[in-house]
PyMOL Python script that loads the backbone (N, CA, C, O; Angstrom):
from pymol import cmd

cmd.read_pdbstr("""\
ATOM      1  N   UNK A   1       0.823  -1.193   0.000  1.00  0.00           N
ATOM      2  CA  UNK A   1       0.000   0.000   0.000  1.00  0.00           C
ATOM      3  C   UNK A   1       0.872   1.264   0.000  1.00  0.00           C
ATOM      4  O   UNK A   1       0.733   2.068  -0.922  1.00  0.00           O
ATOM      5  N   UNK A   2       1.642   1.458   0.846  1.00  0.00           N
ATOM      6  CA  UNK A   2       2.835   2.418   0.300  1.00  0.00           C
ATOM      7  C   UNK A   2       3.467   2.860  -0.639  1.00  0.00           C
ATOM      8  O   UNK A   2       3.561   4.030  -1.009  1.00  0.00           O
ATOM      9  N   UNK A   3       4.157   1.474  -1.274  1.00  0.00           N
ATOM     10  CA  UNK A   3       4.204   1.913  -2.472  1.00  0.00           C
ATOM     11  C   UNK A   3       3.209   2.547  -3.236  1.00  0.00           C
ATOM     12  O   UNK A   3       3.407   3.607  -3.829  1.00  0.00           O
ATOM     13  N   UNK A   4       1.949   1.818  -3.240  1.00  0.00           N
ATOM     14  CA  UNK A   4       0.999   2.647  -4.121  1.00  0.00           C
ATOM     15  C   UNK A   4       0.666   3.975  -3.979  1.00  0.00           C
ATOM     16  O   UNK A   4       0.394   4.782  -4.868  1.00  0.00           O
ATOM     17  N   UNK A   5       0.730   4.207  -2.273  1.00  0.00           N
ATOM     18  CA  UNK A   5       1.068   5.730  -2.134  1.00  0.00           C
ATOM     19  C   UNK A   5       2.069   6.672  -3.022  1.00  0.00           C
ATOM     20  O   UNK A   5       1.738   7.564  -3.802  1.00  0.00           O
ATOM     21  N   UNK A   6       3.397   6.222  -2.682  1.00  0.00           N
ATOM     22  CA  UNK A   6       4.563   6.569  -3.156  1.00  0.00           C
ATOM     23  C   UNK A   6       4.409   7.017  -4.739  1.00  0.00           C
ATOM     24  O   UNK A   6       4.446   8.135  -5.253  1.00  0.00           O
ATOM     25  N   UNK A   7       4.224   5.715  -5.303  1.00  0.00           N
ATOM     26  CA  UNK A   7       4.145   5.533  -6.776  1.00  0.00           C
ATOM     27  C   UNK A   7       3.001   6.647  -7.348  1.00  0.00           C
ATOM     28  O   UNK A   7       3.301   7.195  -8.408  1.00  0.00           O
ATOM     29  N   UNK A   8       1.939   6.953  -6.832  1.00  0.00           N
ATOM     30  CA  UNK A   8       0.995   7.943  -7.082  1.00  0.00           C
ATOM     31  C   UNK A   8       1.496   9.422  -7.048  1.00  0.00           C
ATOM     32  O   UNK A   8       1.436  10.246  -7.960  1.00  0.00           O
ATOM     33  N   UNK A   9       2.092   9.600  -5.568  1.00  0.00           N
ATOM     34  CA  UNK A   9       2.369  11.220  -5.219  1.00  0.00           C
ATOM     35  C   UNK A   9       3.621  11.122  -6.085  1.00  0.00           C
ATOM     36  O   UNK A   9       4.240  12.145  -5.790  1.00  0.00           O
ATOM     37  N   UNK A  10       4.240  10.542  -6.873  1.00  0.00           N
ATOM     38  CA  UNK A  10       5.528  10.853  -7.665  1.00  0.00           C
ATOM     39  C   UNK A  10       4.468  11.136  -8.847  1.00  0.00           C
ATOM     40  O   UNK A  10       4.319  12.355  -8.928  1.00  0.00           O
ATOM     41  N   UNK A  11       3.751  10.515  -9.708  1.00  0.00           N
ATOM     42  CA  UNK A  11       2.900  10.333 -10.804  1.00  0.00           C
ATOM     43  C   UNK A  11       2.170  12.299 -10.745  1.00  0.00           C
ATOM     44  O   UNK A  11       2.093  13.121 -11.658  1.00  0.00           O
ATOM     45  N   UNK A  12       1.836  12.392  -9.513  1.00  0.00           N
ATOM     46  CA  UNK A  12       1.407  13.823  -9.262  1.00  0.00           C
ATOM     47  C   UNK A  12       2.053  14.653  -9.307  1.00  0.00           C
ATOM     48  O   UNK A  12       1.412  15.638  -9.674  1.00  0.00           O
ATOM     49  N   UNK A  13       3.474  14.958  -9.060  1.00  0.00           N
ATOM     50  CA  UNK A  13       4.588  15.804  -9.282  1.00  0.00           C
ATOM     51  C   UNK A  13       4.781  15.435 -10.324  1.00  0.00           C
ATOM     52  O   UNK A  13       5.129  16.492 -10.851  1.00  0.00           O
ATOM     53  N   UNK A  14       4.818  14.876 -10.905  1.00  0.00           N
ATOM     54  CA  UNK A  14       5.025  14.936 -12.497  1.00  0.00           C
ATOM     55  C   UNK A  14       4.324  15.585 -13.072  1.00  0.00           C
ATOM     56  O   UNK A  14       4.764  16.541 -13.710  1.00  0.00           O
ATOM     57  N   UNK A  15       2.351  15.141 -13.026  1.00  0.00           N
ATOM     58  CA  UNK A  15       2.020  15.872 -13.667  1.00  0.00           C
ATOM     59  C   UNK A  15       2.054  17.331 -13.356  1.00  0.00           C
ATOM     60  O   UNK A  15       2.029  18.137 -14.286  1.00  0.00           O
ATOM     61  N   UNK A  16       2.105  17.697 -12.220  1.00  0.00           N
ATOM     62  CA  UNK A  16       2.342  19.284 -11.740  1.00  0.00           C
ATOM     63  C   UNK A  16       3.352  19.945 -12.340  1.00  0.00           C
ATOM     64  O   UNK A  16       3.319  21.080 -12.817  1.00  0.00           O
ATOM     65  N   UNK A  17       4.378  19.075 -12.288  1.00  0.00           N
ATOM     66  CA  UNK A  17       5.569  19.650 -13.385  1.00  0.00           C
ATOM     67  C   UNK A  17       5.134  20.038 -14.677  1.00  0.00           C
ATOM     68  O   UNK A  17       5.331  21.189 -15.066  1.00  0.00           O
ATOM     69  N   UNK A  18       4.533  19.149 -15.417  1.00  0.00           N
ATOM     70  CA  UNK A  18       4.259  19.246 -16.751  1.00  0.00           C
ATOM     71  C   UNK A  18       3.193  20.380 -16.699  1.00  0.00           C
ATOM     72  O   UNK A  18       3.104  21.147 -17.657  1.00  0.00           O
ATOM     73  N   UNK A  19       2.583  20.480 -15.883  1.00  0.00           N
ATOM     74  CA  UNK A  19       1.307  21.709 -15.633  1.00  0.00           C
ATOM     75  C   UNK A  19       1.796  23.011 -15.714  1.00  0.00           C
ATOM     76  O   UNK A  19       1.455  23.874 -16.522  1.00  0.00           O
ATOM     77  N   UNK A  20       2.951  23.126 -14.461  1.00  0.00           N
ATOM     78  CA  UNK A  20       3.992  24.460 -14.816  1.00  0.00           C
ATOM     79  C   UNK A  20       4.553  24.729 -16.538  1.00  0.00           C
ATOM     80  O   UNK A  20       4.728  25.665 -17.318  1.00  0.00           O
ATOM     81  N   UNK A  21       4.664  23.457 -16.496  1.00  0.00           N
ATOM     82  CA  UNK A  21       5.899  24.004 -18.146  1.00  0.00           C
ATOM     83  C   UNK A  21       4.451  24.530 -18.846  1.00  0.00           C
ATOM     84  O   UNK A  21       4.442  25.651 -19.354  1.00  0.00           O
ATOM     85  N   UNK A  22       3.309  23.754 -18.861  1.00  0.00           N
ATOM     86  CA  UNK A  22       2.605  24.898 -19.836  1.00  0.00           C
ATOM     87  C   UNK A  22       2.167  25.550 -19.910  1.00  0.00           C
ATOM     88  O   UNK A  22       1.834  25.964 -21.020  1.00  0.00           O
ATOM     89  N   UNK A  23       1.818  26.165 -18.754  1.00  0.00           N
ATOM     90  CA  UNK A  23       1.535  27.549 -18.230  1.00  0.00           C
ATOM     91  C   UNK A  23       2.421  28.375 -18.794  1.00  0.00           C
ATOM     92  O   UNK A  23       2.233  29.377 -19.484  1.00  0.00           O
ATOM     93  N   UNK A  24       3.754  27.675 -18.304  1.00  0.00           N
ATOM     94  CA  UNK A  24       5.154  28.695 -18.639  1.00  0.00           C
ATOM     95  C   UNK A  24       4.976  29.484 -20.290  1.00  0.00           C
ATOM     96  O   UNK A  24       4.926  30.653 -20.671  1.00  0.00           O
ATOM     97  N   UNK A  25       4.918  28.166 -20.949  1.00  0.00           N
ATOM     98  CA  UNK A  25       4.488  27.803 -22.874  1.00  0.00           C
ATOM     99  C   UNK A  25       3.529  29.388 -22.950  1.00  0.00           C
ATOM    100  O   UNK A  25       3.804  30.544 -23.271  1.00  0.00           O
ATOM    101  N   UNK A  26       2.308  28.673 -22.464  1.00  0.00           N
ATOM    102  CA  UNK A  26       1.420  29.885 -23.147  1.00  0.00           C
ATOM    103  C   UNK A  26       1.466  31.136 -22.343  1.00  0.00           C
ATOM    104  O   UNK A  26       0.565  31.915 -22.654  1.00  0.00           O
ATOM    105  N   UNK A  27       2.284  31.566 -21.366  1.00  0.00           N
ATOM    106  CA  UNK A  27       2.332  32.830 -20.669  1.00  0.00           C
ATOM    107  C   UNK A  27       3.712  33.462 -21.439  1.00  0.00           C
ATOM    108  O   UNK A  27       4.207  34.589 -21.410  1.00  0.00           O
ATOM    109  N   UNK A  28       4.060  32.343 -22.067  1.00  0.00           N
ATOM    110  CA  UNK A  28       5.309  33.473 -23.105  1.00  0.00           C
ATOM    111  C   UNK A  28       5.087  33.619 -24.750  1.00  0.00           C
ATOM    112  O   UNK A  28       5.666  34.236 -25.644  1.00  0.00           O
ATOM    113  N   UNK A  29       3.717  32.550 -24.658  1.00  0.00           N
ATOM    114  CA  UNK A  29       3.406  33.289 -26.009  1.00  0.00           C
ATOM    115  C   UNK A  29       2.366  34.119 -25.796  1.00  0.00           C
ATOM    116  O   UNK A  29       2.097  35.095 -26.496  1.00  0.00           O
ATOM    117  N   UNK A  30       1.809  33.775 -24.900  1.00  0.00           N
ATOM    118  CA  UNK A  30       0.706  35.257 -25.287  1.00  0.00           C
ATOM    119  C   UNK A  30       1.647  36.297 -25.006  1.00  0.00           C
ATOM    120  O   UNK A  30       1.125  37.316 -25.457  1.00  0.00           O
ATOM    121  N   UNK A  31       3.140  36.689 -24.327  1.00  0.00           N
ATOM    122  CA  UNK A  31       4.012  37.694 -24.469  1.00  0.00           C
ATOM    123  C   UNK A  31       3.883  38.038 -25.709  1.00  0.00           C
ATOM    124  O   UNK A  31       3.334  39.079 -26.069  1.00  0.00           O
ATOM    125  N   UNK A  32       4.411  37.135 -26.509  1.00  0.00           N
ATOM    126  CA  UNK A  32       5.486  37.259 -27.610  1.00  0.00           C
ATOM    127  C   UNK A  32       3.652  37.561 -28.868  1.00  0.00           C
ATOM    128  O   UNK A  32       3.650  38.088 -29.980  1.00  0.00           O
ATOM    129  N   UNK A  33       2.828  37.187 -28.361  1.00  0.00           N
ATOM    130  CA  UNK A  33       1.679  37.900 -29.183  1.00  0.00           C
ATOM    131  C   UNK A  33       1.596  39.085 -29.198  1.00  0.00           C
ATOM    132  O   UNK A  33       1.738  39.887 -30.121  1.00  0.00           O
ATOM    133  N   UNK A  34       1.277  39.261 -27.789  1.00  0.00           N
ATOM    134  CA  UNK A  34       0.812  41.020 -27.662  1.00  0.00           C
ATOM    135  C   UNK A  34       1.863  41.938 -28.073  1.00  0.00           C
ATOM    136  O   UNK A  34       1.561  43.040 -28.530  1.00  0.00           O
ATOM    137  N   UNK A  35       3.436  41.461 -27.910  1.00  0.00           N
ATOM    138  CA  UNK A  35       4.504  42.180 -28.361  1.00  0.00           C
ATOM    139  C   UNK A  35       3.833  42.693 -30.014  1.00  0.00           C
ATOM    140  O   UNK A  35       3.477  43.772 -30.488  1.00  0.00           O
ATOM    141  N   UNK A  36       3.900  41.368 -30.489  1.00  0.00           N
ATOM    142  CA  UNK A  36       3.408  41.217 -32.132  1.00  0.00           C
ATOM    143  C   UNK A  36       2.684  42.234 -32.164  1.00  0.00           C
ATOM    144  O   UNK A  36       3.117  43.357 -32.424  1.00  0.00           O
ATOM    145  N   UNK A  37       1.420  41.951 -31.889  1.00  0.00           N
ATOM    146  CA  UNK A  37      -0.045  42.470 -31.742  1.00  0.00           C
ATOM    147  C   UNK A  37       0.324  44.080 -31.900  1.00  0.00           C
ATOM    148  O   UNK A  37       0.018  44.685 -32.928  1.00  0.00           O
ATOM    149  N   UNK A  38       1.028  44.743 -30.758  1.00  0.00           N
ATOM    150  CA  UNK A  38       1.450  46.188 -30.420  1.00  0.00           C
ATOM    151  C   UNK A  38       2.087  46.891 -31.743  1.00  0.00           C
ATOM    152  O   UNK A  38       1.797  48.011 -32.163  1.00  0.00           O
ATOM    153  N   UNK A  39       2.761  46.231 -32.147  1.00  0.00           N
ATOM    154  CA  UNK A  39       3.807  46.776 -33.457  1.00  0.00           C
ATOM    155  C   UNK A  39       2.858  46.980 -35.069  1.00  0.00           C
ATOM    156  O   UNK A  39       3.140  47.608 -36.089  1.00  0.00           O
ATOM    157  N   UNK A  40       1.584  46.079 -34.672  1.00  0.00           N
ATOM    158  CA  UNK A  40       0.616  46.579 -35.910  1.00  0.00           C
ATOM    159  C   UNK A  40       0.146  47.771 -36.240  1.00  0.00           C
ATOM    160  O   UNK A  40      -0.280  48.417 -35.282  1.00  0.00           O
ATOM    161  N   UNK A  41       0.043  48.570 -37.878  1.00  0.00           N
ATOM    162  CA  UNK A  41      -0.867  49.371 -37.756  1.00  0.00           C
ATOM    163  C   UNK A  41      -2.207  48.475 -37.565  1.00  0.00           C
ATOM    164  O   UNK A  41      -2.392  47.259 -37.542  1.00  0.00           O
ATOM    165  N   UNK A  42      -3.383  50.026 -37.389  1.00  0.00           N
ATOM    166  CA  UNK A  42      -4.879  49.500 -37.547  1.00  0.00           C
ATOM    167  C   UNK A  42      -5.229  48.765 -38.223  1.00  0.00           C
ATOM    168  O   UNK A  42      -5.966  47.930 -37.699  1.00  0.00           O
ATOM    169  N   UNK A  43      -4.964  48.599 -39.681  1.00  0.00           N
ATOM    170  CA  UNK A  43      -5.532  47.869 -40.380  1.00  0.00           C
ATOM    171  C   UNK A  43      -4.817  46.677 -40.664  1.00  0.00           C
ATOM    172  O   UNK A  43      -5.490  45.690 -40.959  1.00  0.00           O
ATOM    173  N   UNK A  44      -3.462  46.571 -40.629  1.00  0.00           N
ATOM    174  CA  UNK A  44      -2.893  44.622 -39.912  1.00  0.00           C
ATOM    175  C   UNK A  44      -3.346  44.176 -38.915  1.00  0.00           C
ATOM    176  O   UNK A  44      -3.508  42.980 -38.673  1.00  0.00           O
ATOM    177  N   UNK A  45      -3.589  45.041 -38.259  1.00  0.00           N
ATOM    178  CA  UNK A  45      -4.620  44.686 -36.766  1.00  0.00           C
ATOM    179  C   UNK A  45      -5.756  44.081 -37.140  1.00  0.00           C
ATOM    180  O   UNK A  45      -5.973  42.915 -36.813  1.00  0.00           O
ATOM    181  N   UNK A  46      -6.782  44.931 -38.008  1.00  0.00           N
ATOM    182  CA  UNK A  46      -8.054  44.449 -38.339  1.00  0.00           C
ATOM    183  C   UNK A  46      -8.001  42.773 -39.108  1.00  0.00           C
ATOM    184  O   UNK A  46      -8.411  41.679 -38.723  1.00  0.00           O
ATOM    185  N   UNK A  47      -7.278  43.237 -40.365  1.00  0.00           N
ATOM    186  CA  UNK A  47      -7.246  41.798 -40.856  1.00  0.00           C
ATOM    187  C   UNK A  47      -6.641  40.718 -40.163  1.00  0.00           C
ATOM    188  O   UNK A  47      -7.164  39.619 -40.348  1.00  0.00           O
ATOM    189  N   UNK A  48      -5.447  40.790 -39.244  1.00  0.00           N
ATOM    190  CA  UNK A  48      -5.431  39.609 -38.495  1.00  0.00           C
ATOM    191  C   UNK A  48      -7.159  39.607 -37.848  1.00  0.00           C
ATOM    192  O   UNK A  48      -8.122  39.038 -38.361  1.00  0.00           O
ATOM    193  N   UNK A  49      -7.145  40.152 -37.017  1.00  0.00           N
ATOM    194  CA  UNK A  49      -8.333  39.644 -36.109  1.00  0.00           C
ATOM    195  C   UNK A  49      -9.526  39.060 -37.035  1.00  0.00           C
ATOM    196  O   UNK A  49     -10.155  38.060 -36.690  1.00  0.00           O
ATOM    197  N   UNK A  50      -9.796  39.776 -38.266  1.00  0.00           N
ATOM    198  CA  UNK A  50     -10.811  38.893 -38.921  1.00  0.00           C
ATOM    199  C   UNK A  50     -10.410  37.881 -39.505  1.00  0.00           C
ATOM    200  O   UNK A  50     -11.291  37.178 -39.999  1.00  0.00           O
ATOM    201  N   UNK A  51      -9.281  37.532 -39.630  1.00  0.00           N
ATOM    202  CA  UNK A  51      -8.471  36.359 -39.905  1.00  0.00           C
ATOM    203  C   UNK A  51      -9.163  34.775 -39.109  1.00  0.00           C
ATOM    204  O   UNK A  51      -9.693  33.688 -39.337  1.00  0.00           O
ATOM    205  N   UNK A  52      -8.597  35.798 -37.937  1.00  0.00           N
ATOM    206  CA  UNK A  52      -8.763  34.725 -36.798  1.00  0.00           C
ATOM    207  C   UNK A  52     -10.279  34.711 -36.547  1.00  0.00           C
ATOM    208  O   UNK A  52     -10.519  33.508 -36.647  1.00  0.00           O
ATOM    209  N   UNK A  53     -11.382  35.284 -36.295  1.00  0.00           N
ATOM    210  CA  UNK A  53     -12.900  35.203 -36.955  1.00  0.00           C
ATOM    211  C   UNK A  53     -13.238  34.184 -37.815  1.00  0.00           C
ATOM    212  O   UNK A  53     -13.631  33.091 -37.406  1.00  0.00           O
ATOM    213  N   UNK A  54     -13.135  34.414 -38.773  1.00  0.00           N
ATOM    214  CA  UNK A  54     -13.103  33.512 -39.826  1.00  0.00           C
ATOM    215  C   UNK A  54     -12.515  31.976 -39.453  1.00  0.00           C
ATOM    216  O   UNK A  54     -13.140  30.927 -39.614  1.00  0.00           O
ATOM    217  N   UNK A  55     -11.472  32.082 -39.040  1.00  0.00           N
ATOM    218  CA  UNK A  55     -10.755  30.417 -38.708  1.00  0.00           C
ATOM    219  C   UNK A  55     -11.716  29.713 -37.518  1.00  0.00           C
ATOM    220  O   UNK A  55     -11.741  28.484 -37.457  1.00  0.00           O
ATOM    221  N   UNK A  56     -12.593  30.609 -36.469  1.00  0.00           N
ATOM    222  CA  UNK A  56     -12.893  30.413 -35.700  1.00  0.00           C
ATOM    223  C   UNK A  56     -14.339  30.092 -35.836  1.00  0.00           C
ATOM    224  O   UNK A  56     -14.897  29.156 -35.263  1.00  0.00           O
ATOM    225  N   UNK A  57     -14.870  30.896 -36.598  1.00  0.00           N
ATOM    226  CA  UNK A  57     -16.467  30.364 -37.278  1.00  0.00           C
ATOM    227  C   UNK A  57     -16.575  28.977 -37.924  1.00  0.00           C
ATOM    228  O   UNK A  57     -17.352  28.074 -37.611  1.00  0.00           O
ATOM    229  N   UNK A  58     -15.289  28.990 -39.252  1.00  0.00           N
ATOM    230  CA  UNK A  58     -15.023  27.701 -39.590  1.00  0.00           C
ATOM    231  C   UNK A  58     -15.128  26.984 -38.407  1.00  0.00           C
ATOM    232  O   UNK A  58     -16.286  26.598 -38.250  1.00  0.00           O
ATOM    233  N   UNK A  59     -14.286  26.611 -37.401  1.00  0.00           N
ATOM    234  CA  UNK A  59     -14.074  26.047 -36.636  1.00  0.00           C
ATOM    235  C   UNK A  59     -14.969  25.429 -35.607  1.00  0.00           C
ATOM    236  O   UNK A  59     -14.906  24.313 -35.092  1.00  0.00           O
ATOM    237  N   UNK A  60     -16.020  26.644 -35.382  1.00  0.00           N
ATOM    238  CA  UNK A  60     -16.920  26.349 -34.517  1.00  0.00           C
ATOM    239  C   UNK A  60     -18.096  25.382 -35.506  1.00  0.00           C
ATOM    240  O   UNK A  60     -18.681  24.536 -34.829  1.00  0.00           O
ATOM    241  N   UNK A  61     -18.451  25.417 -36.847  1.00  0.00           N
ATOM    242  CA  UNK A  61     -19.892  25.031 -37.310  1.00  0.00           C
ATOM    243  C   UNK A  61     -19.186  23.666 -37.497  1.00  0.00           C
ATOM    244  O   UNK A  61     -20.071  22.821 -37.635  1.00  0.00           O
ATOM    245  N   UNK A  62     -17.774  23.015 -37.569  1.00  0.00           N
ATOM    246  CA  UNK A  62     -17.370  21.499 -37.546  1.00  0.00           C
ATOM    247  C   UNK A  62     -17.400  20.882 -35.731  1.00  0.00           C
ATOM    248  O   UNK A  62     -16.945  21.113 -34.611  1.00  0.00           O
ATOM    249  N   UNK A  63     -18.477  19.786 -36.658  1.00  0.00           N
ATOM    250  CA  UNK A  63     -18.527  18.590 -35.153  1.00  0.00           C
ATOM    251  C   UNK A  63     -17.842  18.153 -34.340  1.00  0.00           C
ATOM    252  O   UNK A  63     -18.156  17.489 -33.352  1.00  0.00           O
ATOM    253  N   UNK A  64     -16.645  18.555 -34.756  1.00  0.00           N
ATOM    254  CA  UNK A  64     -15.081  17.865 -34.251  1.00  0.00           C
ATOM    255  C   UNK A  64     -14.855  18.666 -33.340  1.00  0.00           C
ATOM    256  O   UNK A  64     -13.794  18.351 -32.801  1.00  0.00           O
ATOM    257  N   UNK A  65     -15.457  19.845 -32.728  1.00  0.00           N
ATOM    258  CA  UNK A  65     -15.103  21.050 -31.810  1.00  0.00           C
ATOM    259  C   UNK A  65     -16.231  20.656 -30.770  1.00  0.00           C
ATOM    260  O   UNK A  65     -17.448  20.686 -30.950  1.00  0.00           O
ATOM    261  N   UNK A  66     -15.629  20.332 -29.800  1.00  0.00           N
ATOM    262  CA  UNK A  66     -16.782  20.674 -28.432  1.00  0.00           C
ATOM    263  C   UNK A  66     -17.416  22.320 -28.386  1.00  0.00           C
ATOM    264  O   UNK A  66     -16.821  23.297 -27.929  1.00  0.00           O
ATOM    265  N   UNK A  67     -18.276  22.306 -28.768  1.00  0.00           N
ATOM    266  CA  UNK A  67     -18.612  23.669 -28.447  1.00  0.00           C
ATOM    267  C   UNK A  67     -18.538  24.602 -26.786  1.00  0.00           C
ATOM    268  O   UNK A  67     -18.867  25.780 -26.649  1.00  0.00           O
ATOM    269  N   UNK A  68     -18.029  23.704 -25.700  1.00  0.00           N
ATOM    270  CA  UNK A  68     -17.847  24.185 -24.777  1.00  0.00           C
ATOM    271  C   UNK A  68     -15.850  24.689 -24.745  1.00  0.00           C
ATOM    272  O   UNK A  68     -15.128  25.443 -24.092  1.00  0.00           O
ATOM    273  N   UNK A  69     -15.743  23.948 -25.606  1.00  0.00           N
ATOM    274  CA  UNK A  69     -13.941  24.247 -25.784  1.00  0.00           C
ATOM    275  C   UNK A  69     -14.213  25.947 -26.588  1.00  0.00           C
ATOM    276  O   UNK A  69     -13.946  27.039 -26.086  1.00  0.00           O
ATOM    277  N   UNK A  70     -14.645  25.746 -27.561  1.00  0.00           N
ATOM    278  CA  UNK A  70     -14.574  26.499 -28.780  1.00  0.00           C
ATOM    279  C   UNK A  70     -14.930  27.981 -27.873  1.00  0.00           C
ATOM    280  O   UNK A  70     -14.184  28.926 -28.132  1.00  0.00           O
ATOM    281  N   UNK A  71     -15.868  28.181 -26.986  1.00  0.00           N
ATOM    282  CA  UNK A  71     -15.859  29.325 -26.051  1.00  0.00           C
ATOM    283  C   UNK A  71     -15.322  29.688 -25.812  1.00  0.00           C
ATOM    284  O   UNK A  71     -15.093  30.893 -25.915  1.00  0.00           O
ATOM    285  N   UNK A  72     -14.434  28.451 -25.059  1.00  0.00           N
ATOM    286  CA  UNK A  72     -13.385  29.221 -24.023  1.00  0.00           C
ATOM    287  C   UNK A  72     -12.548  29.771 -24.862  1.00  0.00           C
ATOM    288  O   UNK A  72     -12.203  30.937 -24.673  1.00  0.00           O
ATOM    289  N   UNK A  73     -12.117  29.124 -25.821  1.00  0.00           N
ATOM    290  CA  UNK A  73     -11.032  29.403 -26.847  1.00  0.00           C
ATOM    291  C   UNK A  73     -11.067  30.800 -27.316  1.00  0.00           C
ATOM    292  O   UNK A  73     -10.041  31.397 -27.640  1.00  0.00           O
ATOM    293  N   UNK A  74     -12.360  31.375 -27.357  1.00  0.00           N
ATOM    294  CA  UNK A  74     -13.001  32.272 -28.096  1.00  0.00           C
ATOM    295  C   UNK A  74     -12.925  33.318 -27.283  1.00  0.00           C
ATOM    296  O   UNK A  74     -12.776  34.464 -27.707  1.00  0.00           O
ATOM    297  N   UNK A  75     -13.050  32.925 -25.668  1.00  0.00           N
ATOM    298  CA  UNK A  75     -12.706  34.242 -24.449  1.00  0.00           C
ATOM    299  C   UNK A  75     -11.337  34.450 -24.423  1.00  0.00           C
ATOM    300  O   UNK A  75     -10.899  35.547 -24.075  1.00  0.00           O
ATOM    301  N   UNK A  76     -10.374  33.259 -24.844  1.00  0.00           N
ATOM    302  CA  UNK A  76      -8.949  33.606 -24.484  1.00  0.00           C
ATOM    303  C   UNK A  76      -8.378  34.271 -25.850  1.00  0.00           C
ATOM    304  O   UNK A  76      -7.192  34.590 -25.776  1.00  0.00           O
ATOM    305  N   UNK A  77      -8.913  34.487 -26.870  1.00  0.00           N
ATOM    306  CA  UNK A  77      -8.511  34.570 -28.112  1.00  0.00           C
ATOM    307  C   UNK A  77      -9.613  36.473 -27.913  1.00  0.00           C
ATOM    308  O   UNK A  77      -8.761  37.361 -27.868  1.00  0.00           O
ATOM    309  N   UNK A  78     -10.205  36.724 -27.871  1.00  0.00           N
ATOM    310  CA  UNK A  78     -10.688  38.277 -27.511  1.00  0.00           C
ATOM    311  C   UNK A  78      -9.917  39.092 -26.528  1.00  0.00           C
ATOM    312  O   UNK A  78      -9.619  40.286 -26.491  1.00  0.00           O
ATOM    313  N   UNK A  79      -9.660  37.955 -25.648  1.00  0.00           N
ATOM    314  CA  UNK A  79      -9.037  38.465 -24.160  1.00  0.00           C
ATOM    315  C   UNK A  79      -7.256  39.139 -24.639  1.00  0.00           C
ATOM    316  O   UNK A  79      -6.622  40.097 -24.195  1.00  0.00           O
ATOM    317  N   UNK A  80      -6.973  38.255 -25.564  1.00  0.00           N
ATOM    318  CA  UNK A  80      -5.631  38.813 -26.672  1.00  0.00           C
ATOM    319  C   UNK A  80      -5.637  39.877 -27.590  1.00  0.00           C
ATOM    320  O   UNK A  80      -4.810  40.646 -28.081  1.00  0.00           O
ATOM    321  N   UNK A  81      -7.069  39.626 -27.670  1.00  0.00           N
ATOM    322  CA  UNK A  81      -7.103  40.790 -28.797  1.00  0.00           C
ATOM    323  C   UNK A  81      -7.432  42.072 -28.133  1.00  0.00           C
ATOM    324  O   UNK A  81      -6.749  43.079 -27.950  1.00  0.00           O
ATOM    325  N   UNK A  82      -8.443  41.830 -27.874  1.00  0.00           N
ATOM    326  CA  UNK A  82      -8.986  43.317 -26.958  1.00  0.00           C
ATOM    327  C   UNK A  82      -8.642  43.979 -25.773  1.00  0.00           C
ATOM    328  O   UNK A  82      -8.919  45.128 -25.431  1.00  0.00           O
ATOM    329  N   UNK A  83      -8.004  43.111 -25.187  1.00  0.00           N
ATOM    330  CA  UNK A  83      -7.233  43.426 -23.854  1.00  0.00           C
ATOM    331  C   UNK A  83      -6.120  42.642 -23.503  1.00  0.00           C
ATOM    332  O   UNK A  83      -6.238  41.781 -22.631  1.00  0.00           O
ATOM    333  N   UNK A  84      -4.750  42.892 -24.243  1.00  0.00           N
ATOM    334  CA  UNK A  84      -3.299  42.270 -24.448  1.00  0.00           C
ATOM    335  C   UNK A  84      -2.768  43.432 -22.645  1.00  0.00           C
ATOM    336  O   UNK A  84      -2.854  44.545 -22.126  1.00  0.00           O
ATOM    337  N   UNK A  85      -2.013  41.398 -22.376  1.00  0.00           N
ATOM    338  CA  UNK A  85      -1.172  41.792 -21.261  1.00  0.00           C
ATOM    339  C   UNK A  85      -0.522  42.849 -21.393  1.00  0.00           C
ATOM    340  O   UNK A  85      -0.141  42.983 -22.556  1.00  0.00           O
ATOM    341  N   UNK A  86      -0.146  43.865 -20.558  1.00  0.00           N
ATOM    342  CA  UNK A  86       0.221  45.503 -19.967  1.00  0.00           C
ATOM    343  C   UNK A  86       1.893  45.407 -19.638  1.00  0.00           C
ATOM    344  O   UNK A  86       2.493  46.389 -19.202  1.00  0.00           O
TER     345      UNK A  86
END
""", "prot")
cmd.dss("prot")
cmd.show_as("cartoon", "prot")
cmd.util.cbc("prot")
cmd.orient("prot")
């Protein structure tokens, strides 16, 4: 039974590890976005964002998308656009 303890709370630091690294991942790209993002005029601005509209409509009317993912996706993807980390 110990071991199975053992063997578990190691299995959990692992995944916690792996949890950090991707936090780490997407807290340096949404950097390296908004950097992007900042250096646009208005209208590279516009067409990316309807870019990404478009990929995202596609995206949402295929079955293959949980529509509860495709939300969130959709708050973190506005949340970049309309209000980029400071």
């Amino acid at each position: 039974m110990k071991n199975l303890i053992a063997e578990l709370l190691v299995r959990l630091a692992e995944k916690e590890e792996e949890s950090k690294e991707l936090v780490a991942q997407v807290e340096a790209l949404e950097i390296v976005v908004t950097a992007l993002l900042r250096k646009l005029d208005s209208h590279q601005f516009q067409q990316i964002s309807d870019s990404i509209t478009t990929a995202m409509d596609t995206a949402t009317r295929s079955e293959t998308i949980n529509p509860e993912d495709s939300s969130l996706l959709e708050g973190y993807i506005q949340r970049l656009l309309l209000h980029p980390r400071q």
